[in-house]
C-alpha positions as CSV (number, residue, x, y, z in Angstrom):
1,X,9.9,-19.1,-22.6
2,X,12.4,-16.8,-24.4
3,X,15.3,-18.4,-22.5
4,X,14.1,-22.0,-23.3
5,X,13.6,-21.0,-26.7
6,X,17.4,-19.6,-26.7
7,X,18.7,-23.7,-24.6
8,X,18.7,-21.7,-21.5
9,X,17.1,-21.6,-18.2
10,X,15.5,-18.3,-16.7
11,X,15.0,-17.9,-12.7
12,X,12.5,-14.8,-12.2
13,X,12.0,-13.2,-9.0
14,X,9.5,-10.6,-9.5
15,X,10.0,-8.1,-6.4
16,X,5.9,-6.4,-5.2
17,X,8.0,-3.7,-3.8
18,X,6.5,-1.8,-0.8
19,X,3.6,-2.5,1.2
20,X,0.6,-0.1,0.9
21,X,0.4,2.9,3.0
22,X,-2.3,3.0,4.9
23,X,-3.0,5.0,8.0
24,X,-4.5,3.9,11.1
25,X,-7.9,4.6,11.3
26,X,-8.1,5.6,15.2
27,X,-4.7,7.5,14.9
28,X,-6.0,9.4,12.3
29,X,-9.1,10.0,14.0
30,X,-6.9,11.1,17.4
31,X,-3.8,13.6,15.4
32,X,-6.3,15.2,12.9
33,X,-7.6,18.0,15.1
34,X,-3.8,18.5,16.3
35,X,-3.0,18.4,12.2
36,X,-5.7,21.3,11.8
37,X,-5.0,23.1,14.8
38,X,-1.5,23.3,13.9
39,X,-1.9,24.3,9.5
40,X,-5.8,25.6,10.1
41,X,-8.8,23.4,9.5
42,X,-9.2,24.6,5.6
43,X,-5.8,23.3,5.1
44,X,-6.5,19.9,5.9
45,X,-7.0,17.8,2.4
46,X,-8.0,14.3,3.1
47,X,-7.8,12.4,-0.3
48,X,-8.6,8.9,-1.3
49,X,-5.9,6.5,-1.6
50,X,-3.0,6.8,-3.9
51,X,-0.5,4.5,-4.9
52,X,2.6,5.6,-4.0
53,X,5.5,3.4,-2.8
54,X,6.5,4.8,0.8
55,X,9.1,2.8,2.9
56,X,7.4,4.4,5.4
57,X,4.7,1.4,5.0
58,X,7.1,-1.0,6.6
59,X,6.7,0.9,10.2
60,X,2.8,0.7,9.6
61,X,3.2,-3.1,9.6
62,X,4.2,-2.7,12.8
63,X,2.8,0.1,14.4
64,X,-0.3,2.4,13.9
65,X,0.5,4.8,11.9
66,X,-0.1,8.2,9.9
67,X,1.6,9.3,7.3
68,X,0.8,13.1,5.4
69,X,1.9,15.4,3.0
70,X,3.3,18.7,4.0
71,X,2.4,21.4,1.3
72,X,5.6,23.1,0.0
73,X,5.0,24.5,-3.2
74,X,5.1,28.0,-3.3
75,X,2.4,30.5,-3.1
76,X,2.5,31.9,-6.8
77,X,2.4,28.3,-8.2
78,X,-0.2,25.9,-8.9
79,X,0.5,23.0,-6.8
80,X,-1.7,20.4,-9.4
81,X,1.4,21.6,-12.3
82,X,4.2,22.0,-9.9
83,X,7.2,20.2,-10.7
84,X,7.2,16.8,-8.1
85,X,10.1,16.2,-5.6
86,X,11.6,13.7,-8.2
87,X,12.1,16.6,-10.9
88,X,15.2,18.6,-10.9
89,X,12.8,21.8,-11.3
90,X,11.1,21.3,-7.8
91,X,11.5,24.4,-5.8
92,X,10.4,24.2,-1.8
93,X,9.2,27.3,-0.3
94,X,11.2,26.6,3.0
95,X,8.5,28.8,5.1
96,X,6.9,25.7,4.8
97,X,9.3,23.7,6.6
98,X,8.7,25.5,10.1
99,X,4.8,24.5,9.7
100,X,6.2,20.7,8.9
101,X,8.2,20.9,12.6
102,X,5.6,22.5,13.9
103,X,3.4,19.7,13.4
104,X,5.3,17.3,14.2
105,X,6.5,18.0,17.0
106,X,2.7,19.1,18.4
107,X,1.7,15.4,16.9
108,X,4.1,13.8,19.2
109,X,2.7,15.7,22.6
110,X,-0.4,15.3,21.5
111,X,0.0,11.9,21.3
112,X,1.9,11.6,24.3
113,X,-1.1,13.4,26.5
């Protein structure tokens, strides 16, 4: 309407950007005792869904698959308050990073056994 208004014409393409992430059920169900084998059982947070845009969502179209979070904030700060990867005052306690291959790579001979 406000290019009509204005004696011109509007095309609108209105992108739904990613697909929802959502894990595979049985997947889950196989790589969660890997998951808490790996980062201990009490470290294992299963949350309800979120709405996050993940590229990752694209493979899950085609492919079961599961999709985590690796917990990188550091010990003395309260991960709920902790700056988020998109702020410039994120800070990852890179001890972390060894659980994240870790885990991975266990996932993947699980999964392959």
């Amino acid at each position: 309407l406000v290019a009509e208004s204005a004696g011109a014409k509007a095309d609108v393409h209105i992108d739904h950007g990613y697909p929802v992430t959502v894990n595979n059920v049985a997947l889950t169900q196989k790589m969660t005792p890997t998951l808490a084998r790996i980062a201990g059982a009490d470290n294992i947070i299963t949350t309800d869904l979120i709405t996050g845009a993940e590229d990752f969502s694209y493979y899950a179209l085609e492919t079961p698959g599961l999709f985590y979070f690796l917990g990188v904030t550091p010990k003395d700060q309260n991960a709920k308050i902790a700056p988020s990867n998109h702020s410039p005052q994120f800070y990852v306690d890179e001890s972390a990073l060894q659980l994240g291959v870790e885990s991975l790579s266990q996932l993947v001979v699980d999964y392959l056994q």
